[in-house]
C-alpha positions in Angstrom: -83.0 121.3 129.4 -81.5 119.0 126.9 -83.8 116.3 125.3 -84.0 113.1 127.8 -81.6 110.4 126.7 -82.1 107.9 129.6 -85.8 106.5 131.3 -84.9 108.2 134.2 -84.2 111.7 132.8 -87.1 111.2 130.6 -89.7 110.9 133.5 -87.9 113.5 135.9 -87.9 115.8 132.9 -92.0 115.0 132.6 -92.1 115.5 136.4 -90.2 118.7 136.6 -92.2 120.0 133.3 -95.7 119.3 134.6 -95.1 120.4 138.3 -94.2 123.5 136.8 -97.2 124.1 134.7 -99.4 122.6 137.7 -97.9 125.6 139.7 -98.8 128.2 136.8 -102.5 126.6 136.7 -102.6 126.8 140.3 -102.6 130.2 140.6 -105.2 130.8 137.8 -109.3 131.5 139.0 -111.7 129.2 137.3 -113.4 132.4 135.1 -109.6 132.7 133.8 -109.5 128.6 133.2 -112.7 128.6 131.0 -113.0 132.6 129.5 -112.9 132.0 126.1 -110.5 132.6 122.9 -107.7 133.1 125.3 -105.6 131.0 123.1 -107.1 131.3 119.6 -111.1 130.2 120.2 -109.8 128.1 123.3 -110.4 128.3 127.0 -107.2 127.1 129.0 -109.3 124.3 129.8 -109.6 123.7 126.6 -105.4 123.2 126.3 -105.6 121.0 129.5 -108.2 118.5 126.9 -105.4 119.0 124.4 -102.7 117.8 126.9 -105.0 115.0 128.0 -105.9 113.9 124.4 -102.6 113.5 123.4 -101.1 112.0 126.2 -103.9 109.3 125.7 -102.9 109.2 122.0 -99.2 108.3 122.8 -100.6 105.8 125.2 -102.4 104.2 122.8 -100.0 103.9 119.9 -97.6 102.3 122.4 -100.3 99.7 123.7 -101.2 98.9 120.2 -98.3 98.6 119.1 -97.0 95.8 121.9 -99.9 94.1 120.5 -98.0 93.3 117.5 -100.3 95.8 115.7 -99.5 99.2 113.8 -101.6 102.1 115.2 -102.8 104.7 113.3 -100.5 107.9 113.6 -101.2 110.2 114.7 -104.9 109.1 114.2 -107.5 107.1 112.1 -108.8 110.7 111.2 -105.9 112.8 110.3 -101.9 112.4 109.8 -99.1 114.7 110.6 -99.7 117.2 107.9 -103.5 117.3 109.5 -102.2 118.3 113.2 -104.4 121.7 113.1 -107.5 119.9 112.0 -106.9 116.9 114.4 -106.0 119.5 117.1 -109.3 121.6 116.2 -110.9 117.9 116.6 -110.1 117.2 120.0 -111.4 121.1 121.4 -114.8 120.3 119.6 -115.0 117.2 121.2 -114.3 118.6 124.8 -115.2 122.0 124.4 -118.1 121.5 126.2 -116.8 119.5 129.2 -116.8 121.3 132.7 -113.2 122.2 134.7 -113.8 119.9 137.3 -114.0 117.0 135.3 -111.0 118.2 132.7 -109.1 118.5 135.9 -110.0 115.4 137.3 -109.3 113.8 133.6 -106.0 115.9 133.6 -104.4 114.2 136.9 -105.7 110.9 136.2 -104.1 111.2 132.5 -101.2 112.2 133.6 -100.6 109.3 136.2 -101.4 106.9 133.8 -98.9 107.7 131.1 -95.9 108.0 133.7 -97.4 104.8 134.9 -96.3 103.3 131.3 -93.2 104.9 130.6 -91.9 103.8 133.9 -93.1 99.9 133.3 -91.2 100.0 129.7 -87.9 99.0 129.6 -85.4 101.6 128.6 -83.9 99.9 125.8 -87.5 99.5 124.2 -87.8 103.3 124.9 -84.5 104.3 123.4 -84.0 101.9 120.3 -85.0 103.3 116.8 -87.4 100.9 115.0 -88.0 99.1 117.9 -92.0 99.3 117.1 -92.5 99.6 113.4 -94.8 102.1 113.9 -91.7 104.6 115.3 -90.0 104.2 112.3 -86.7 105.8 112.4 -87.8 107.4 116.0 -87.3 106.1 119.7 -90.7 105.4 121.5 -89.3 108.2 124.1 -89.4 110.5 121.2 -93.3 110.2 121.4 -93.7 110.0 124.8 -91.2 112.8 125.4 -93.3 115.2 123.1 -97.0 114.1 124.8 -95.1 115.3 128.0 -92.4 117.3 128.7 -92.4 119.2 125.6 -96.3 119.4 125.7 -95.9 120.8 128.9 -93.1 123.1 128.4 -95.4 124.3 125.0 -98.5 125.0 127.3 -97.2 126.8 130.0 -95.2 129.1 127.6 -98.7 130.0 125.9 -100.6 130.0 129.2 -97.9 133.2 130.9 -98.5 135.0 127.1 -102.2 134.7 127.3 -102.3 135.4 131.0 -100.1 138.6 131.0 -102.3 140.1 129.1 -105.8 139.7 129.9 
């Protein structure tokens, strides 16, 4: 599927990206959600946190940065070259949450951040520099990689891990 280029593809390609993984998780039992070092040390409950985390984190740049402010990206923590630390961050911070509650957290996440992009104009999600904070990036760019991309990432490693336990 070619990278989103309009609001509308942007959101259907979210839709159609977490449907699909929904379907994949679906079909998994809970002792195969939360058996762990599946992927690495984590659970797949443990990606779903991931997911969650970084929608919220894309979420909160944006809501900063209407604010007039410059968040701090991609956290206060850690920057880009940091993403496995950051990333090892957020499973220590969840890794002890239950399913029901990650799912819960999961839906509720995921509503929210389709929510936004569909209340931002599409020439605020599609103009470089819009935000300072982008830099030479669109604000889709971000949102397209805490969804679609995420997604697409997740459900790749979930059939792996699954196929062959």
């Amino acid at each position: 599927m070619p990278r989103p280029s309009t609001k509308s593809e942007l959101i259907e390609s979210a839709r159609t990206e977490r449907t699909a993984l929904e379907a994949l998780l679906a079909k998994l039992t809970p002792d195969q959600m939360t058996q762990a070092n599946m992927i690495g040390e984590w659970a797949i409950k443990d990606m779903l946190t991931h997911l969650i985390e970084w929608e919220q984190m894309a979420v909160r740049w944006y809501e900063t940065g209407v604010k007039g402010d410059i968040p701090a990206v991609p956290s206060e923590e850690y920057n880009w070259g940091q993403l496995p630390l950051l990333n090892h961050s957020i499973y220590r911070k969840h890794r002890e949450e239950c399913l029901t509650d990650i799912q819960e957290s999961f839906a509720a996440s995921y509503k929210r951040i389709i929510k936004i992009i569909e209340d931002i104009p599409e020439n605020v999600l599609f103009a470089r520099r819009y935000y300072p904070w982008t830099r030479d990036n669109t604000l889709a760019a971000y949102f397209i990689s805490a969804t679609s991309s995420h997604y697409r990432w997740a459900r790749k490693v979930i059939r792996q891990v699954v196929g062959k336990a």
